[in-house]
Residue, then its C-alpha position, 0 to 999 in steps of 0.5 A: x164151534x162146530x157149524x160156526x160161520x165168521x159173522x155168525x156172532x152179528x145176524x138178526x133173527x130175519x138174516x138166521x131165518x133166511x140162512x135156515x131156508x134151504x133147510x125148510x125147503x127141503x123138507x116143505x115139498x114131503x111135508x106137503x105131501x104128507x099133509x094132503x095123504x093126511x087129508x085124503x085119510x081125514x075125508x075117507x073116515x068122515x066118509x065112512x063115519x057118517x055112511x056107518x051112523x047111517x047104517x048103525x040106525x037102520x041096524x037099530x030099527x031091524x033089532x027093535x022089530x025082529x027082538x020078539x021072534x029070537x031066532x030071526x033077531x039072531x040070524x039078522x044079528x049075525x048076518x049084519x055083524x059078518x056083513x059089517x066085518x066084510x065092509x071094514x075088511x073091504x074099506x081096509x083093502x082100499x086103503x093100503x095103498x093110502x096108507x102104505x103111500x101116507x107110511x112111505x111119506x113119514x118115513x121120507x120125512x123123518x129121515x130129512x128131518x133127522x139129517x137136518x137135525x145132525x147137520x152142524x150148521x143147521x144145529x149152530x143157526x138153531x142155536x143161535x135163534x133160540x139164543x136171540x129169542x127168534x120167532 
């Protein structure tokens, strides 16, 4: 069997667990890595989620008192939607670097993953831990 070990047939979950180590070490540190450029995604939207409830209600209050007088409503209308444009434009500028960064990380993860996942041994200890009911 490919990945087979003489004793294999006689580990314990924790003896699977602590073969499988040097696989999860492996991928711990990008995982890690991924996870705070995740955050750091997380926080910049609840940032900006808040900043535009905030400005959507002062939006609001402009087209309540300018609804009467069509041609002023209308150009403040533009006016906000294109300064609203500009600052998504503007927020998506600042995080290219983020979000090429958070893209690089997945793929560096996902390729580990994978060659974990092809390596036989790694594939046998699997195997054997799902056969034992390891949790």
């Amino acid at each position: 069997m490919p990945g087979a070990l003489p004793g294999d047939d006689t580990m314990t979950c924790e003896q699977l667990g602590m073969a499988m180590m040097p696989y999860v070490n492996r991928i711990r540190g990008p995982a890690a890595e991924l996870g705070e450029t995740g955050q750091e995604m997380h926080r910049r939207a609840e940032e900006r989620m808040a900043a535009a409830t905030a400005q959507a209600a002062a939006q609001a209050s402009v087209s309540i008192a300018t609804s009467q007088i069509p041609v002023v409503g209308g150009a403040i209308a533009t006016a906000q939607a294109e300064a609203q444009q500009a600052q998504i434009d503007a927020q998506m500028a600042d995080d290219a670097p983020l979000t090429a960064r958070m893209n690089a990380q997945t793929a560096t993860l996902a390729a580990q993953a994978q060659a974990m996942q092809a390596d036989p041994r790694f594939q046998r200890l699997m195997q054997m831990a799902q056969e034992k009911n390891c949790h």
